[in-house]
N, C-alpha and C positions, 0 to 999 in steps of 0.2 A: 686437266686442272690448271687454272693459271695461278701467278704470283700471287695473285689476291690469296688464289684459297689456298696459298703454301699457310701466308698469314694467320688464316683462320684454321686452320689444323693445324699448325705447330704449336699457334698461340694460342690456343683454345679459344680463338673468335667466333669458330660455329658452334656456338651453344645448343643451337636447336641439334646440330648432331652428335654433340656430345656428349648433352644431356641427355639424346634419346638414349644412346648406347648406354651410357650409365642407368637409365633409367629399365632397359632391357636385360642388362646383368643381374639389377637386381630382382626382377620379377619373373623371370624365365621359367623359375622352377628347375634349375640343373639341380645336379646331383651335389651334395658340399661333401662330396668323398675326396680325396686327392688335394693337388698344391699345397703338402706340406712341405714345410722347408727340411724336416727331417727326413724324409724318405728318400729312399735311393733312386737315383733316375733309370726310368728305365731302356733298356734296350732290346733289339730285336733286329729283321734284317728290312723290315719296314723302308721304301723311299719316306723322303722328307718335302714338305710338301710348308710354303712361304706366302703368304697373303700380305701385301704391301699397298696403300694407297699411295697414287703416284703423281707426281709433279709434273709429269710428261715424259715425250719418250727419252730425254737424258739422263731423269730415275731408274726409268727400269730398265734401261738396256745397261746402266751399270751396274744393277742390284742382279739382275740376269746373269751378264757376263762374271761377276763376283763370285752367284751361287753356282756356275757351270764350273768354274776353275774349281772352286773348292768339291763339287761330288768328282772331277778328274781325280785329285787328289786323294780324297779319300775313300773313292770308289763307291760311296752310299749316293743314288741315284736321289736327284735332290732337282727340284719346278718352282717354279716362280708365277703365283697366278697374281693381277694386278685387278683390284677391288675396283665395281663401280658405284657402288655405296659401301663404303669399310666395316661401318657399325653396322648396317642389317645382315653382309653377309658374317659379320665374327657371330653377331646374336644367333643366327642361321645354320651355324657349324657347330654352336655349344647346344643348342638346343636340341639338333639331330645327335650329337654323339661324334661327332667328325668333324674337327673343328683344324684346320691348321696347325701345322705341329709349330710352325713359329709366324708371327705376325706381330705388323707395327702397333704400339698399343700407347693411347695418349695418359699421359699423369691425370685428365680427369676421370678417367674409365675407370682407372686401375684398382681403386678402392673397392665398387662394386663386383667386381670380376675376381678380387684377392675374398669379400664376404662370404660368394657364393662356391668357393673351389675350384674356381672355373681355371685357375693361373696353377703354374707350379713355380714354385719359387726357387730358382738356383742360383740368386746374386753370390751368394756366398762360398760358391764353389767353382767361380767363374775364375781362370789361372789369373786376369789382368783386372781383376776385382779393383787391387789398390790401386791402378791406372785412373781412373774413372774422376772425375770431380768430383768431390765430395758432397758439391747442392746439387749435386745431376743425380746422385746416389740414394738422398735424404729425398727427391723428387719421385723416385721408387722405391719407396722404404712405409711397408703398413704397418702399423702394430710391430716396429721394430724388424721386420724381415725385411730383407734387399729380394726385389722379388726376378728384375729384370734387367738387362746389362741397357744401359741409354745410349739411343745409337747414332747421336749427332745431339745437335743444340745452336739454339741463335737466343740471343740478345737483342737489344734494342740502342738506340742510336741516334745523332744528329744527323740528319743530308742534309747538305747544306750544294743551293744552286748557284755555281760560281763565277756566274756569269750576272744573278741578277744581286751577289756579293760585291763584287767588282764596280757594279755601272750604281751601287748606296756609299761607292768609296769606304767601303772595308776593304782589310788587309787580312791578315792569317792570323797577325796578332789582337783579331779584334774578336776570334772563335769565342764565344760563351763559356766561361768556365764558372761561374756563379749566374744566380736568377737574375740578382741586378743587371747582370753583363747579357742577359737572355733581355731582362726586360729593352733593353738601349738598341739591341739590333734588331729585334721583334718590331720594333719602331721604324727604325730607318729601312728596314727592307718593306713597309705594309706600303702599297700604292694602291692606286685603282685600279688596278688589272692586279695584283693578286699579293695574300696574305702573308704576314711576317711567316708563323706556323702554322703548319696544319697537322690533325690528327685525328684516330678514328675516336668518335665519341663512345668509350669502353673503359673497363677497369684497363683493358691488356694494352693499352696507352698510357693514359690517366693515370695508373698505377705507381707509374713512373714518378712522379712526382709526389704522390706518396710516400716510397722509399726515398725519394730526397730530402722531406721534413722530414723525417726521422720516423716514420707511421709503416702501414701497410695493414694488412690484412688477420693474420694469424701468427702469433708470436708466443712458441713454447708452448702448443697449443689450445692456445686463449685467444678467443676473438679479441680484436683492438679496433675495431674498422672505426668508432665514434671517438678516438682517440681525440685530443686536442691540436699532432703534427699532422692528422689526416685533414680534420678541418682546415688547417691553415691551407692544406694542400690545395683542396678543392677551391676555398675563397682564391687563392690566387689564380689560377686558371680561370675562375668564373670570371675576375676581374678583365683576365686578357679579351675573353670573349667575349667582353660586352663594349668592351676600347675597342673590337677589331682587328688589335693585333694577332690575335691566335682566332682560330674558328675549328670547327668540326669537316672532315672530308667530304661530311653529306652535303654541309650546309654551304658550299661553292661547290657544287653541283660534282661533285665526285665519287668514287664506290669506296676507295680506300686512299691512306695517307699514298702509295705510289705513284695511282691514278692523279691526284692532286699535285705531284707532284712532278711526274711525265708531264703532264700538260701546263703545267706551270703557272698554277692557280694558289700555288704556295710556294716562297724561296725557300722555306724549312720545312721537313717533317722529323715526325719521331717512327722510324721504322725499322726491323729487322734487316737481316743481311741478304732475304730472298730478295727484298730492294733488287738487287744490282742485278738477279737474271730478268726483273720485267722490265730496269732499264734498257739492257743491252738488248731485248729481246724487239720491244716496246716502244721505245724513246731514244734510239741511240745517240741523238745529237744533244738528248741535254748533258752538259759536264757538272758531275759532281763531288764534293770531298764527302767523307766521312767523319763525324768525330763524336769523342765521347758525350754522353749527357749531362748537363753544367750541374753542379753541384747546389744543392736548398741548404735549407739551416741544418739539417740533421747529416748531411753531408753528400756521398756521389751515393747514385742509385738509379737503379735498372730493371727490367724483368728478364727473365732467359725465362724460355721455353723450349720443349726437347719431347721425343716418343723414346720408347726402349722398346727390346728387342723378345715381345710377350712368346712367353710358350705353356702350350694348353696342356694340365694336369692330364687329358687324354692320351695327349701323344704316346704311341705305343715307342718310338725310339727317342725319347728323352737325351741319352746320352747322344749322339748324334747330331740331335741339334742345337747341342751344349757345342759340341765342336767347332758348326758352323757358325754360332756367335761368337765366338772367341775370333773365327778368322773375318769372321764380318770387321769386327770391333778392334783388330787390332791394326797398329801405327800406319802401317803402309794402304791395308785397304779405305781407313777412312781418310786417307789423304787424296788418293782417287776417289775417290764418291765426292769428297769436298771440291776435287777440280773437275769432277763432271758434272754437276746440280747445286755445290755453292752449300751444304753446311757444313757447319766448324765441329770438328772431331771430338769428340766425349770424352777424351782420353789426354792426359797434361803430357804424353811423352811425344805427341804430335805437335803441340804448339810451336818450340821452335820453328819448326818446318814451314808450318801453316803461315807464322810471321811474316816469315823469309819467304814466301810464294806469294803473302799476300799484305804488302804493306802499308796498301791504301786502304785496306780494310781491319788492321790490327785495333783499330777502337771497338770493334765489336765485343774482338776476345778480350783486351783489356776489359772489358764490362764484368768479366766471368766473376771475376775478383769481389765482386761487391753486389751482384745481382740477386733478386729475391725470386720465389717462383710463386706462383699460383696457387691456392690448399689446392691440396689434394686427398684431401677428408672425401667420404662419401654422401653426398648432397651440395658441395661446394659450389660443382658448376651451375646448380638450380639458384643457388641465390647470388651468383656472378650475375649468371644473367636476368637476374631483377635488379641491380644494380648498374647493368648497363641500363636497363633500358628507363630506369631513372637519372643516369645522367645525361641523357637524349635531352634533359632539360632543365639543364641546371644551371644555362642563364636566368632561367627564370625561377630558380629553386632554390633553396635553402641548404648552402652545405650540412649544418648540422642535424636536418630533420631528415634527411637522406643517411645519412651514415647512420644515426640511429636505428633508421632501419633496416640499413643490411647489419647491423650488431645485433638485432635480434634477431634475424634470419641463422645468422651464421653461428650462434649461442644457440639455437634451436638446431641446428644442424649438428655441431660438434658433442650437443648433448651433456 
């Protein structure tokens, strides 16, 4: 898997496999016995057995080496199989009866897979529960149960290319910290060889400025999408896009804001922090800074995105693999994971650390503080991705007749 699809599975950018999977939880016909949050976990002398989609082999060989140390430790014989389609084989293991006793599981899944019983829910008996962010928590939270511990998390972000910073005569003190201050350098860095900003044409972009008018998506929840600060949101981006200062990744011939930006078809994107491994992997001679996302009229705002650490109401050793998420999830091991494969640790008693290891990229985490996430209601991701695929055209479109209709999509969905 490359950076692209960290992107689209962290961010919930593959709709089409998101929604399958959600769309497979719900219809399976499993059994809705089990994944109460009141029932005791069970145990037995069962191996533990870990389904992870993987970013390459810097994932899994530290997700390996992680789960090897910990069955040393704890003497419960414990495997790491690495998915090549995530969502057919989780559908594939609940539908046979033998599902993974723990597996990565994305916030649009979860709702359908919490409906059907398919999940057991132990947030709340996890020892480092109050560790956890708080929006990474409410990101795994159905019907009021915390279902799974969230086993990293990224945000989103300025890159900024500072070389083609430099040669528009900006400084550091010229970083974007309001729109107005976005609009002036969006300007001076647009040439003919390439765009002020780039980004992918999606809510899991676009969103972003949403939460900067003061809008979004689902609020207490209540759909808001036709809001008035969502409007303004969209009118302002459609405005850049049709001035040429901001464009879409597609639309200068690229696959994602990275892409566009490795190749230097954009001096700005709006991107996640997997960014920096398909830099270095990728592109190592472009240099670049990071910084927060400038702030709209409703003020700073961002999306974070994250999985958690799903475990299937089947599992014959529940207790067991309560364990090994707790040693997954705690300070020391998600700091290594974070220096092996680059995401930011779930847990606030790591951030010091993190800071201090990683201080070119501390805007991410500063984001944590004010970031929104994606619903995670069941049917969510089906009217995301009608959503996307109406602002594939929204220089040409009407911001209010668009939000209109993802508010009724998403009022019909919330029910």
């Amino acid at each position: 898997m490359t950076r692209h699809n960290i992107r689209t599975v962290v961010g919930a950018g593959a709709l089409g496999v998101v929604a399958a999977l959600t769309l497979s939880a719900c219809g399976s016909g499993f059994s809705d016995g089990g994944g109460s949050s009141d029932g005791e976990l069970t145990s037995s002398d069962d191996a533990i057995t870990v389904l992870i989609g993987s970013s390459g082999d810097a994932e899994t060989s530290a997700v390996e080496d992680a789960v090897a140390a910990w069955s040393e430790q704890s003497g419960v014989p414990a495997s790491v199989q690495v998915a090549n389609d995530l969502a057919q084989q989780l559908s594939q293991g609940f539908a046979a009866g033998t599902p993974a006793d723990l597996f990565y599981l994305s916030t649009d899944s979860i709702a359908g897979f919490a409906a059907n019983g398919s999940l057991q829910a132990y947030g709340d008996v996890l020892a480092n529960k109050d560790d956890f962010y708080p929006s990474l928590v409410e990101n795994f939270t159905v019907d009021d149960t915390f279902y799974c511990a969230p086993k990293d998390f990224s945000t989103l972000a300025l890159i900024i290319n500072t070389s083609m910073w430099e040669e528009a005569g900006l400084t550091e003190a010229d970083i974007p910290t309001t729109w107005d201050e976005l609009d002036t350098v969006a300007a001076q860095l647009t040439t003919d060889d390439h765009v002020g900003l780039a980004f992918g044409a999606e809510y899991q972009r676009i969103g972003t400025f949403m939460a900067q008018a003061g809008g979004g998506l689902v609020q207490d929840g209540q759909a808001i999408a036709n809001s008035p600060e969502n409007v303004d949101a969209l009118d302002y981006v459609k405005g850049h896009l049709d001035d040429g200062t901001f464009a879409y990744a597609a639309d200068i011939g690229t696959g994602w804001g990275g892409e566009a930006f490795g190749t230097q078809k954009a001096a700005m994107v709006i991107e996640g922090n997997w960014i920096t491994g398909a830099m270095s992997n990728d592109y190592p001679d472009v240099d670049f800074i990071v910084a927060q996302l400038p702030a709209g009229p409703g003020g700073q705002g961002t999306l974070q995105f994250t999985n958690c650490w799903g475990m299937a109401a089947d599992s014959p050793n529940q207790q067991a693999a309560l364990s090994l998420v707790e040693y997954l999830t705690s300070t020391d091991q998600q700091l290594a994971f974070s220096d092996a494969f680059g995401p930011m640790p779930s847990i606030q008693s790591a951030a010091d650390q993190w800071r201090s290891d990683n201080p070119e990229l501390a805007a991410f985490l500063d984001g944590a503080d004010y970031a929104q996430f994606p619903p995670n209601q069941q049917g969510a991701s089906d009217v995301i991705a009608d959503f996307n695929a109406q602002l594939e055209g929204l220089s040409s479109g009407d911001s209010q007749v668009i939000l209109d209709s993802v508010q009724s999509n998403l009022e019909a969905t919330l029910g």
